[in-house]
Structures are given as structure tokens and as C-alpha cells.
C-alpha positions in Angstrom: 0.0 0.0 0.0 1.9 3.4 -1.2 0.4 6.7 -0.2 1.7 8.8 -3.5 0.1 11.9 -2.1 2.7 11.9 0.6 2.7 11.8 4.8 2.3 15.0 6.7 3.4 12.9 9.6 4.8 9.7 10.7 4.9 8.7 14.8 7.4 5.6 15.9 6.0 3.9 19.1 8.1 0.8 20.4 6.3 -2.0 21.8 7.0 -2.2 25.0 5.5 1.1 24.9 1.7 -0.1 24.0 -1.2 -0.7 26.7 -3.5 -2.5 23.9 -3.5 -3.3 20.6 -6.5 -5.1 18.9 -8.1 -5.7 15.2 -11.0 -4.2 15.0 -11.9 -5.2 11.5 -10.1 -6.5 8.6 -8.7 -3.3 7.8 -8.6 -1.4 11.2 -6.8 -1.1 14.3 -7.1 0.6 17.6 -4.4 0.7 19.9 -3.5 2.8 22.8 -0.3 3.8 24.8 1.0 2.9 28.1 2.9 6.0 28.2 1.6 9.8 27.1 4.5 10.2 24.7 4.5 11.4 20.9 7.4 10.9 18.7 6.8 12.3 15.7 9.6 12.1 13.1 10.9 15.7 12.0 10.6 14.5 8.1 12.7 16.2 5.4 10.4 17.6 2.5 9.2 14.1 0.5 11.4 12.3 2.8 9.0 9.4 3.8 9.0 6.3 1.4 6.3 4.0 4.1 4.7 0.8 2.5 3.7 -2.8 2.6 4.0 -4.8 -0.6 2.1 -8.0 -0.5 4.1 -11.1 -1.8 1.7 -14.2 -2.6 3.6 -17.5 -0.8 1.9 -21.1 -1.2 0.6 -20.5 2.5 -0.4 -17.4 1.9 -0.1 -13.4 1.3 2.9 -11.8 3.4 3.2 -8.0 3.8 7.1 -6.3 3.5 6.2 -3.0 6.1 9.2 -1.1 5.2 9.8 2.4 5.4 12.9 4.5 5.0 12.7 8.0 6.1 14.9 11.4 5.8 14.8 13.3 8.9 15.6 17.1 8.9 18.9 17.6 11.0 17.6 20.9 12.7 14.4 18.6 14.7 16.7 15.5 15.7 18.2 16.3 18.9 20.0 14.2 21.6 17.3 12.5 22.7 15.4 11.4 19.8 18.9 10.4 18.4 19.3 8.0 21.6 15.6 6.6 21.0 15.9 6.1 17.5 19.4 4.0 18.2 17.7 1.5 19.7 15.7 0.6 16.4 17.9 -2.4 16.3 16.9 -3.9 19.2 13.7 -2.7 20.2 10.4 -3.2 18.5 8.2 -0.8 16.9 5.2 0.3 14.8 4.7 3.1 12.5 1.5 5.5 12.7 2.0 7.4 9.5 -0.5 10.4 9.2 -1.3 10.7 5.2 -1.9 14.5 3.5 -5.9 13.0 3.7 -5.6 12.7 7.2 -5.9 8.7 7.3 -3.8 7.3 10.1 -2.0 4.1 8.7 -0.5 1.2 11.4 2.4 -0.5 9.5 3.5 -3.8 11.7 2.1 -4.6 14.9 3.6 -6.1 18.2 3.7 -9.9 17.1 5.7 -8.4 14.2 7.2 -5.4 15.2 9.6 -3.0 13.0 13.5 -3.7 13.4 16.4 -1.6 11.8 19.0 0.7 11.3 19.1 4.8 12.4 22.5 7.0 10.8 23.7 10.2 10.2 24.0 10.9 6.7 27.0 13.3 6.2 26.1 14.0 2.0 28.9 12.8 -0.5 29.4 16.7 -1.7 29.7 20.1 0.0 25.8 21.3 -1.6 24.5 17.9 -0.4 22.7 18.7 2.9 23.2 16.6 6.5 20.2 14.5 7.3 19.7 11.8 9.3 17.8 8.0 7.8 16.0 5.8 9.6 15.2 2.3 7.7 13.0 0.2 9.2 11.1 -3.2 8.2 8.9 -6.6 9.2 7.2 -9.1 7.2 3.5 -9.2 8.6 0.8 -11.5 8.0 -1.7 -8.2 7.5 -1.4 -5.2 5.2 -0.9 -1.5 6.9 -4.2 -0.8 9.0 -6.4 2.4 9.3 -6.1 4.2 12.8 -9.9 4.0 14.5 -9.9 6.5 16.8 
């Protein structure tokens, strides 16, 4: 599922981090948070690529929830840098906010997001400094729509 219009914004909750979690209907999700936090990604202009790309198998339809996502130097600051380190080792879902304002769940805790965060330093002097955050899961489900 690829949002071409874009994502205004994108939140990364880790697991350990959710009170509930529960499919509500085939395509919908509610879930709510143990902890009153929001960590929404300082995205770079375009800088959110966020999918799930189904892949048929002879048991079945798997989902790839992948996203890889350009975050503005100026909003990443110490703290978010040391949360977002621990993308290797800790678990997490994506709530990524379309331009249409539909909230989209990529992964979920059985299957949480794993991967890499780095500073990207630019190979030229006009190339800007950004941070990337790659992230991915293979799911049984494709992304869910936030019921609020």
C-alpha cells in the first residue's frame, strides 16, 4: 500500500510502549499507549517512502512493512537520536498520518519493525546533512487504518 500523495506525519511507538492493541476489522486497528508520549519524526520535505508490498507465498499473502525515512537535521536532537538507536533492538510500529488525514498502522507487536538509524553526512559540500532511519517486518496483514 503506497500513499503517492505523501505523509504530513509519521509517529514511531516501540512496543514495550503499548497498553492495547487489537483488530478491529479487517482493515482497522485501535491501539493505545501505556505511556503519554509522541514521537513524531521531523521529516525532510518528500522524505518518507512507508509501504507494505504483499508477496503471494503457497501459504499465503505476506506483507514487507518497510519504510525509509529522511529526517531534517535541525528537529533531531540528543534524545530522539538515543531513542531512534535503539531501532535495532527494540520493537516498533509506525502510525504514519497521510496528506488526507488517514492514520495508517504499519507492523504490529507480534511483528514489530526492526532496523538501522545514521547520520547521513552528503557525498558533496551542496549535499545537505540529514539523518535515515530504515526500518522493516514481514506481517501477515497489510498497513491498518487508525480507528480512533
Amino acid at each position: 500500500m503506497n500513499n503517492l500523495g505523501g505523509y504530513k506525519s509519521v509517529e514511531l511507538v516501540f512496543i514495550d510502549e503499548l497498553s492495547y492493541f487489537a483488530v478491529t476489522s479487517p482493515s482497522g486497528v485501535y491501539l493505545r499507549k501505556s505511556k503519554d508520549t509522541q514521537r513524531l519524526l521531523p521529516l525532510r520535505q518528500s522524505g518518507a517512502s512507508v509501504d507494505a508490498t504483499p508477496k503471494n507465498e503457497s501459504s499465503g499473502t505476506l506483507y514487507t512493512h518497510k519504510a525509509i525515512i529522511s529526517l531534517l537535521s535541525a528537529g533531531v536532537d540528543k534524545r530522539l537520536i538515543a531513542e531512534l538507536e535503539q531501532v535495532a533492538a527494540r520493537g516498533s510500529i509506525l502510525i504514519a498520518t497521510t496528506n488526507n488525514n488517514e492514520k495508517r498502522i504499519f507492523s504490529n507487536p507480534n511483528y514489530p519493525l526492526f532496523g538501522t538509524f545514521a547520520e547521513i553526512p552528503g557525498e558533496k559540500p551542496s549535499d545537505f546533512r540529514h539523518y535515515e532511519l530504515s526500518i522493516s517486518a514481514t506481517c501477515i496483514h497489510p498497513a491498518l487504518t487508525l480507528t480512533e
